[in-house]
C-alpha positions in Angstrom: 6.8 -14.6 15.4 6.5 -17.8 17.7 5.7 -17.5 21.2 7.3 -14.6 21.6 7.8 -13.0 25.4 8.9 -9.7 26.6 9.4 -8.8 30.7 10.9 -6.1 32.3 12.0 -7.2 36.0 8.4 -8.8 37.1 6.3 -6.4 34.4 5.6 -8.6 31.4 5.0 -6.2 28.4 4.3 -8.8 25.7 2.8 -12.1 26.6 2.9 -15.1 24.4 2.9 -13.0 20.9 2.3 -15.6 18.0 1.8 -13.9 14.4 2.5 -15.2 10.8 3.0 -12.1 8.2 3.1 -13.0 4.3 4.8 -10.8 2.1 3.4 -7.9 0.9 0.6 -7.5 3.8 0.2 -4.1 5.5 -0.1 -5.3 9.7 -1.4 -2.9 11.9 -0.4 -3.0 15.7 -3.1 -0.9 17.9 -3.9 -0.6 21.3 -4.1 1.4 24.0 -1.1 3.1 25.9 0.7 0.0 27.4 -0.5 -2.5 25.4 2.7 -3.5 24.0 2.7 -2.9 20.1 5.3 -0.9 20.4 7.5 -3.4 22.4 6.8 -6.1 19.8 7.1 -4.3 16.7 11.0 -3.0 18.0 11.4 -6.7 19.0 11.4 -7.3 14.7 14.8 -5.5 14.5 16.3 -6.1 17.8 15.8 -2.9 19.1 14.2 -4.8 22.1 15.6 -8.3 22.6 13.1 -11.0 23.4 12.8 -12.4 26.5 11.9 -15.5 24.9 10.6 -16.7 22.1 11.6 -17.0 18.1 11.0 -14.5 15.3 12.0 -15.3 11.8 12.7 -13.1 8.4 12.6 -15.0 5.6 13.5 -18.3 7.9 16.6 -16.6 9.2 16.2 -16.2 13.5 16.3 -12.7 13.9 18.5 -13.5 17.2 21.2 -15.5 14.9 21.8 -12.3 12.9 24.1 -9.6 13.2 21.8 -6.5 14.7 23.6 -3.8 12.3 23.1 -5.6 9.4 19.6 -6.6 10.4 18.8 -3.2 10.8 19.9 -2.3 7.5 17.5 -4.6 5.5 14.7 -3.4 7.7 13.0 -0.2 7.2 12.0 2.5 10.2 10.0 5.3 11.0 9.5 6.8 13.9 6.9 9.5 15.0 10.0 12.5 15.4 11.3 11.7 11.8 14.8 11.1 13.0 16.4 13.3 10.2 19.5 14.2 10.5 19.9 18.4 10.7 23.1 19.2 9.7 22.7 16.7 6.4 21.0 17.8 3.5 17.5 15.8 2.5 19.3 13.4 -0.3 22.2 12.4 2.3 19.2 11.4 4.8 17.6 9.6 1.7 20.8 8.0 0.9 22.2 7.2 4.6 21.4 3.4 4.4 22.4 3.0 0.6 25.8 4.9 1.4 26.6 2.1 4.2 25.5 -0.3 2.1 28.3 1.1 -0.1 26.3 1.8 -3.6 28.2 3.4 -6.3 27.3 7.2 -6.5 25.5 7.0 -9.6 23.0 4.3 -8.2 22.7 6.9 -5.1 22.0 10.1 -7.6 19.7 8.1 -9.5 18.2 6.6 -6.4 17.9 10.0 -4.1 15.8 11.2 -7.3 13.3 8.5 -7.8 12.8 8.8 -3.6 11.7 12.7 -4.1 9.5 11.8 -6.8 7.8 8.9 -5.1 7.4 11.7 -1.9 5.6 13.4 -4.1 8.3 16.5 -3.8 10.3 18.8 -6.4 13.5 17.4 -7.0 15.7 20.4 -5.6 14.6 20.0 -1.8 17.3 17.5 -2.3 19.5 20.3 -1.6 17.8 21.7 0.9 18.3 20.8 4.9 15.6 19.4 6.9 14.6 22.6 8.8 13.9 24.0 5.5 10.9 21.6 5.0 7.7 21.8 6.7 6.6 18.8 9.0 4.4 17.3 6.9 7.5 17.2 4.2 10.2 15.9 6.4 7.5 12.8 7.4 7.6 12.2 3.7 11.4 11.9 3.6 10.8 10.3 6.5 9.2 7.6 4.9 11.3 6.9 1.2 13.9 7.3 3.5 12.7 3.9 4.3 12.4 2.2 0.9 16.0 3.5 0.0 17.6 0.8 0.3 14.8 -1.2 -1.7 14.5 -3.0 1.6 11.3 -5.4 1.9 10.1 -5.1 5.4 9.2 -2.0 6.9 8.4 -0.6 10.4 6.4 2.0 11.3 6.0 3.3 14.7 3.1 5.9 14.7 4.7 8.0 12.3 1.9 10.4 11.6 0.8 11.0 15.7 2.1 15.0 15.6 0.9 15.3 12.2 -2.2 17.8 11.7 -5.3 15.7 10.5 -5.0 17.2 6.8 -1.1 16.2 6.1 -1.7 13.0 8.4 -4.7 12.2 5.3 -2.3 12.6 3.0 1.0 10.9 4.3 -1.8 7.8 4.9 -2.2 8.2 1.1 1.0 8.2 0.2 2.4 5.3 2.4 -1.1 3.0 1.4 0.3 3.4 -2.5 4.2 3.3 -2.2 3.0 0.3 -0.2 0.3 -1.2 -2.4 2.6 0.0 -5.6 6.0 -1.7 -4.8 4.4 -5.2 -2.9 6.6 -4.3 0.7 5.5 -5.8 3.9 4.8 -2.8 6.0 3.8 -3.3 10.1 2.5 -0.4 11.7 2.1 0.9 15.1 -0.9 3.0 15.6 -3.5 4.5 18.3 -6.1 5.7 15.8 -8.4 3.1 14.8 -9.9 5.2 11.2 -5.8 4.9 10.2 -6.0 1.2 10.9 -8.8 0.5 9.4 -7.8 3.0 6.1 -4.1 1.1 5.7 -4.0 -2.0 7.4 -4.9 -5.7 5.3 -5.1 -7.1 9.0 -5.2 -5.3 12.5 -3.7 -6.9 15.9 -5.2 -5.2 18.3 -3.5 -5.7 21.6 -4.3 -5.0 25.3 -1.8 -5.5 27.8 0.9 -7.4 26.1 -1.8 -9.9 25.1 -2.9 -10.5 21.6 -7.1 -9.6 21.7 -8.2 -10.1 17.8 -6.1 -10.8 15.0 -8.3 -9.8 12.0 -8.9 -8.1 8.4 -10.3 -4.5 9.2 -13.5 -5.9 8.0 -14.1 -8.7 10.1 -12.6 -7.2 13.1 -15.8 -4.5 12.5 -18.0 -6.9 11.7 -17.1 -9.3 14.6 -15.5 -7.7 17.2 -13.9 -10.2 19.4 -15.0 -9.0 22.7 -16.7 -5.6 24.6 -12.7 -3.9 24.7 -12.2 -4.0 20.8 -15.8 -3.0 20.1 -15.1 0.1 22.6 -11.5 0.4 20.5 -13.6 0.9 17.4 -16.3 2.5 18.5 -20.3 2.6 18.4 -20.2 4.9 15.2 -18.3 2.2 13.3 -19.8 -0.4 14.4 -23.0 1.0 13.5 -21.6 2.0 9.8 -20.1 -1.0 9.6 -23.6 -3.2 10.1 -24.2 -3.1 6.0 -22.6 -5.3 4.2 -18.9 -4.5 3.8 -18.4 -4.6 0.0 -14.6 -5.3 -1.3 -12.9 -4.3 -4.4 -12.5 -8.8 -5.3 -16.7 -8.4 -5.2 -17.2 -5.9 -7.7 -14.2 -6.1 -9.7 -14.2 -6.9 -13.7 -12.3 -8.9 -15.7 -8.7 -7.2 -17.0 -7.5 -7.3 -20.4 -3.5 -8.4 -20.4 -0.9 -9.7 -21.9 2.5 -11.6 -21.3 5.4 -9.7 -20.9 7.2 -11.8 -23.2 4.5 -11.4 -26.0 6.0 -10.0 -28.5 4.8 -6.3 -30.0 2.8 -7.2 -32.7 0.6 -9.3 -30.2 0.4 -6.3 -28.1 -0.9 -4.2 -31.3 -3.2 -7.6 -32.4 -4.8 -7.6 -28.9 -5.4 -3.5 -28.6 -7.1 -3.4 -32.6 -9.5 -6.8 -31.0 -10.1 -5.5 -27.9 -10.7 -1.8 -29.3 -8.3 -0.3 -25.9 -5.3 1.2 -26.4 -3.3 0.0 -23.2 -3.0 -3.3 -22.2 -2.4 -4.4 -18.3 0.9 -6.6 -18.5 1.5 -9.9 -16.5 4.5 -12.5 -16.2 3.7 -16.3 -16.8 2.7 -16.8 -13.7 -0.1 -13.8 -13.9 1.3 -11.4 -11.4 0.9 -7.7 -12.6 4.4 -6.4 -14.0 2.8 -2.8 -15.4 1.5 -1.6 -18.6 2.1 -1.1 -22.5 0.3 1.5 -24.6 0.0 2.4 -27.8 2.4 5.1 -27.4 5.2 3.4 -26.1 4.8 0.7 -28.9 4.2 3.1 -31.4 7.7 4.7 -30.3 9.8 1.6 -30.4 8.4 -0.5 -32.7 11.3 -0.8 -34.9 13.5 -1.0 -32.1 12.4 -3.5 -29.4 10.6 -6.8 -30.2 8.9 -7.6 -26.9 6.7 -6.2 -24.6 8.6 -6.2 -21.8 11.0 -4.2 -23.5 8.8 -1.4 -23.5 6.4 -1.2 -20.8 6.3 1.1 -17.9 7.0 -1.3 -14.8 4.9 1.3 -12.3 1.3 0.1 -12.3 -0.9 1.6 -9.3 -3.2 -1.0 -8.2 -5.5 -2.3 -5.1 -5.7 -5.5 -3.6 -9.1 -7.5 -4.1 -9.8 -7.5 -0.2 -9.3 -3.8 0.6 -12.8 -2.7 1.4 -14.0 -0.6 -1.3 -14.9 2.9 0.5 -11.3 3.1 1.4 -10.5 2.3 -2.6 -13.7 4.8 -3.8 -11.9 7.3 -1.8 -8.7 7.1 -3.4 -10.1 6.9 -6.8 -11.8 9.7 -6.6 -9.0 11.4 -5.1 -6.3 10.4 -7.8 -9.0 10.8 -10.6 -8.4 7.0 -11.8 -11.4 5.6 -14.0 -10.1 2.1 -13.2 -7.8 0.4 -11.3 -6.3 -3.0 -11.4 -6.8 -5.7 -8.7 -4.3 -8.0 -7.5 -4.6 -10.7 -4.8 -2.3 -11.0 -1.7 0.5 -12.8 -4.0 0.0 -9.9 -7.1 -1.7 -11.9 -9.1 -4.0 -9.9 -11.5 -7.6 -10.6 -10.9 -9.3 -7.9 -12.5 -10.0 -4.2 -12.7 -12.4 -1.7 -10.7 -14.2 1.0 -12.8 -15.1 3.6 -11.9 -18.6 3.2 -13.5 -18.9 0.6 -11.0 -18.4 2.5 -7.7 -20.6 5.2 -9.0 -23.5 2.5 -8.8 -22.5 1.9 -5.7 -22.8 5.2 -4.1 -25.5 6.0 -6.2 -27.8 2.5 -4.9 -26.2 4.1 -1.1 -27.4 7.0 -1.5 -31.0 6.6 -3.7 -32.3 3.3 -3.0 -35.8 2.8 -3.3 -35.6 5.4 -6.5 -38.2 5.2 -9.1 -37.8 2.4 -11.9 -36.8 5.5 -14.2 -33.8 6.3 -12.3 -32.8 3.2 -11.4 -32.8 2.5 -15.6 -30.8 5.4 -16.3 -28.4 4.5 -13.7 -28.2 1.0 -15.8 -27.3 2.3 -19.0 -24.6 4.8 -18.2 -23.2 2.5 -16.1 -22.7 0.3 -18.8 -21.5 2.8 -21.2 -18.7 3.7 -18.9 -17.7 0.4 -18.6 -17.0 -0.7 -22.2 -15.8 2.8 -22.4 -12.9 3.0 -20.2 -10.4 0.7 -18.8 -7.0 0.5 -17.8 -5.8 4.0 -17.2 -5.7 4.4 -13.5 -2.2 2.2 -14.8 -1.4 5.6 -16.7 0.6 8.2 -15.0 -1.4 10.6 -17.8 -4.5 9.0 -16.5 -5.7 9.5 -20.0 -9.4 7.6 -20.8 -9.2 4.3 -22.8 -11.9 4.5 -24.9 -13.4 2.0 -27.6 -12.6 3.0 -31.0 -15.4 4.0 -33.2 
């Protein structure tokens, strides 16, 4: 977005709007009522035409482009769901595929993968959206968005009616969907903790003017100016005023392999390494998923390289998410470790979780006796030859050294 201007009559609601967004970042908008995140983010799809000013998808001007077919590659939720009543949930799900005029077996196969990744059983696929609960139909709400596989997606304060225990959740669920399949999600939002959970950089915006454009961490360690230190608020900055640790900091190096290695190698590198899944990159290092004994085991006759057989879903973090967000959803998924990508996907390591442990322990007891601290030593380095990739696993099994 260049230079982008939006006036109503002699109100101008977005002033001179300049942001650069690489794929795969999670933007948040925030601000107060007025401020104009709104405005700008519906300014992405044409929803709001801009008064002036260019914005670009993938070099194509937004303005050059057909606005229906625009709309379709884009993403959107809003804060009232917007599903339809009289359609049942998987012809809500499949609305953009169907005008996009999939064959039905891609659409069955596709409305299926959406309830799964909502975290829902598969027969409220047959059920009508008045049968759900709110918290449910925000969920649908939201694959309904990454039907279509599309790459950008907009979200415009979709949790706001949402009760604080289903709004944790939903956060959840979009920060892995997100995280999981590398879209570029921009989110409008009032509530600074959500921008500060989800977000990999904030705008924070105050009367169609651009304030501080920032990663959550710097924008709480530096506030830009008294308005965004008010917007965050004295508790925290006054959390904050430690040194903000992030998953890149603490992470350990990941055992991998090619995903054109061939199975044997797989099996080579398992018996060296004494693990029993391996983390699985293409040649330029970016994580694909993972291979495991099992699956090799299973096909070993049958397939020749790894690629053949992995599982292509790999949960992982990014290296700059700051790590009490990531110890958080650790501990709430029960993953030992996770891997750690940079901003392009490229594997960089794992995060154990012997290694947040230390952390909340040294939080929590520093200045303990030399006999704790020792203890604390050890055990952290037991769990750290003893697990390793199986926050990867969907049976989150522990990846231990072989005896």
């Amino acid at each position: 977005m260049s230079h982008v201007r939006k006036v109503y009559g002699d109100k101008v609601a977005v002033n001179d709007f300049n942001l650069d967004v690489e794929k795969g970042e999670f933007i948040c908008f925030i601000g107060t009522s007025g401020s104009g995140k709104t405005t700008t983010m519906r300014m992405i799809n044409r929803m709001n035409v801009p008064s002036s000013g260019e914005i670009k998808i993938n070099g194509m001007d937004v303005m050059k482009m057909d606005p229906v077919k625009l709309r379709r590659q884009i993403g959107y939720v809003i804060q009232n769901i917007g599903l339809l009543p009289h359609m049942t949930i998987k012809d809500n799900i499949l609305l953009v595929p169907k005008m996009l005029k999939w064959d039905q077996k891609k659409m069955d196969d596709r409305a299926v993968e959406m309830i799964k990744m909502a975290e829902l059983p598969e027969e409220f696929l047959d059920r009508y959206p008045s049968e759900l609960s709110g918290g449910q139909q925000q969920r649908i709400g939201v694959v309904r968005a990454l039907a279509a596989d599309q790459e950008l997606i907009l979200m415009d304060e979709p949790f706001g009616a949402l009760d604080p225990i289903t709004r944790d959740s939903l956060q959840d669920l979009v920060k892995d969907l997100q995280q999981r399949l590398g879209k570029t999600f921009i989110f409008v939002t009032h509530d600074m903790d959500e921008a500060l959970k989800l977000s990999t950089r904030i705008v924070v915006m105050s009367h169609g003017d651009q304030v501080q454009v920032d990663t959550p961490e710097n924008i709480l360690r530096h506030p830009a100016n008294k308005f965004v230190a008010d917007l965050i608020g004295e508790e925290r900055l006054i959390q904050a005023r430690p040194t903000i640790t992030t998953v890149g900091q603490i992470s350990k190096k990941a055992i991998s392999i090619q995903n054109n290695a061939n199975l044997r190698e797989a099996l080579s590198l398992m018996h060296q390494m004494r693990v029993d899944t391996l983390l699985v990159t293409d040649s330029k290092g970016i994580l694909r998923g993972y291979v495991d004994l099992e699956m090799i085991n299973d096909q070993y006759n049958k397939k020749e390289r790894v690629e053949d057989v992995m599982n292509k879903q790999a949960f992982f973090v990014r290296k700059d998410s700051v790590i009490s967000d990531t110890v958080d959803r650790i501990l709430k998924r029960g993953y030992r470790n996770v891997p750690v990508v940079d901003t392009n996907g490229v594997l960089t390591g794992i995060v154990t979780r012997a290694s947040l442990v230390d952390m909340v322990y040294d939080a929590l007891w520093s200045g303990g006796d030399n006999e704790e601290s020792s203890d604390k030593e050890v055990s952290s380095d037991v769990g750290e030859t003893s697990a390793h990739h199986d926050a990867a696993h969907p049976k989150n099994r522990e990846v231990t050294q072989n005896e």
